[in-house]
C-alpha positions in Angstrom: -5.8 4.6 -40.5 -6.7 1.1 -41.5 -9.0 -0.6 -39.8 -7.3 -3.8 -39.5 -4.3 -1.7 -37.1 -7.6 -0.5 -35.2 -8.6 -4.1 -34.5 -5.6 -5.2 -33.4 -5.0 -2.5 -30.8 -8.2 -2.8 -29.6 -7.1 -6.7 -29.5 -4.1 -6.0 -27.5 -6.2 -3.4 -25.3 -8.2 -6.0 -24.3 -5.4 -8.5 -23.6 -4.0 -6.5 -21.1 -7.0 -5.4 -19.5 -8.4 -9.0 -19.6 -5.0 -10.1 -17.9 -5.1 -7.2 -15.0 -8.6 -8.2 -14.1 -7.5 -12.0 -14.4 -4.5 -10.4 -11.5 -6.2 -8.8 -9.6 -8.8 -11.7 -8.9 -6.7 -13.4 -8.0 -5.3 -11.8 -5.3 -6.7 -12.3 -1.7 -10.0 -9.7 -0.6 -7.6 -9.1 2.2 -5.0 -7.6 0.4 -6.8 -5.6 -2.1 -8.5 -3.6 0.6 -4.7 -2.3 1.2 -4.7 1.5 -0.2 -0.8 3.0 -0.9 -0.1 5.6 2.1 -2.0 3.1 4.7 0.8 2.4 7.8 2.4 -0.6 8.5 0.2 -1.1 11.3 -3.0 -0.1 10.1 -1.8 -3.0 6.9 -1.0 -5.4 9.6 -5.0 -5.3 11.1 -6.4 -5.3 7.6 -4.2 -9.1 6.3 -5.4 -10.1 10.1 -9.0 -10.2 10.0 -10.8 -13.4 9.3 -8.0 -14.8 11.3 -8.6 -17.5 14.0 -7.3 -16.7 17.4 -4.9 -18.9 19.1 -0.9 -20.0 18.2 -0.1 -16.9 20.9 0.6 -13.6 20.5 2.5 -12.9 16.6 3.5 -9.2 15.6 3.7 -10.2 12.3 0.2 -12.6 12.0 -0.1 -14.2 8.9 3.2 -12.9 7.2 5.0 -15.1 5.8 8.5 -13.6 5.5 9.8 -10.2 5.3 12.6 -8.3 4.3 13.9 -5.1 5.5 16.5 -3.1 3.7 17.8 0.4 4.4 18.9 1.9 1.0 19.8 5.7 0.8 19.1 6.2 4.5 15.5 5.2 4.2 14.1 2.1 5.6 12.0 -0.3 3.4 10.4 -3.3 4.9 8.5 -6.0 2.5 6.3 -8.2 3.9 5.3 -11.2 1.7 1.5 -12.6 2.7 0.2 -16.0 2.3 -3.2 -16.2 1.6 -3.6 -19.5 4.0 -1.9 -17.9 7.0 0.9 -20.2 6.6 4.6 -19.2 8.0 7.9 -19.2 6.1 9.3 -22.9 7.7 12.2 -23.0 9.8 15.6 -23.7 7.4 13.5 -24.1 4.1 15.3 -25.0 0.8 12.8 -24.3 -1.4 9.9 -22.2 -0.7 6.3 -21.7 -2.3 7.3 -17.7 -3.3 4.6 -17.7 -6.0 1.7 -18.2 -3.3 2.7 -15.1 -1.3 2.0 -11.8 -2.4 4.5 -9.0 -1.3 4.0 -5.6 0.1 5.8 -3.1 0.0 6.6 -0.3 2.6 9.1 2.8 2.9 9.2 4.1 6.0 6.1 2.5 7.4 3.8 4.0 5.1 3.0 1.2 2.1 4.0 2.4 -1.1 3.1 -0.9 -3.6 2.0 -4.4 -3.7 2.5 -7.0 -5.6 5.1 -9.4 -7.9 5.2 -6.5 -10.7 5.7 -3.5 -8.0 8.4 -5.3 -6.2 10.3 -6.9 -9.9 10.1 -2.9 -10.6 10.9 -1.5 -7.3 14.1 -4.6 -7.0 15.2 -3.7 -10.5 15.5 0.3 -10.1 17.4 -0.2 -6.1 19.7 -3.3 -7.4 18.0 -5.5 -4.9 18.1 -9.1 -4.9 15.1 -10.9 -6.6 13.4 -13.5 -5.1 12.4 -16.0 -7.5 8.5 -16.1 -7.8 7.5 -18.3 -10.7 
């Protein structure tokens, strides 16, 4: 094999590994201690902690929007997280989708998280796409 090919797969190795890293940074401490299989609820306590009380009782603290959809008689749910805690304004035009990060459950057990999961997950169920850039 010649050792130029070598180098450049090694090149492109390292690209993608560099960028994964570079993701997964930056991603919130909160929501990388989310494991696939965790519940709903069990999720819910984890993107909660750190919070400061008050506002009054929230059964969604810290989550953004969500979704739910019911495709082939099971339910998914995706909750999209903000980082500062913020909530999805009332009647919003235009919303900061590329500061959330979405998570992704079938019937309350989490199956993915993430932009790439859900672009995947949205592509393979014809769901609409939110637009994240």
């Amino acid at each position: 094999m010649n050792s130029y090919l070598v180098r450049r797969s090694n090149l492109v190795l390292s690209g993608f590994a560099g960028l994964t890293l570079l993701v997964s940074c930056s991603e919130d401490k909160r929501v990388q201690n989310l494991d696939t299989g965790i519940t709903r609820d069990s999720a819910l306590t984890v993107l909660a902690q750190d919070m400061k009380k008050g506002g009054g009782p929230d059964s969604f603290p810290n989550v953004y929007h969500r979704d739910r959809y019911i495709i082939g008689g099971k339910n998914y749910e995706v909750l999209y997280y903000n980082a500062n805690n913020e909530k999805l304004p009332p009647n919003a035009k235009d919303t900061a989708w590329a500061t959330t990060t979405p998570v992704v459950f079938m019937e309350n057990k989490m199956i993915g998280r993430g932009w790439a999961f859900l672009d995947s997950m949205s592509k393979a169920m014809n769901l609409p796409v939110r637009k994240h850039e």
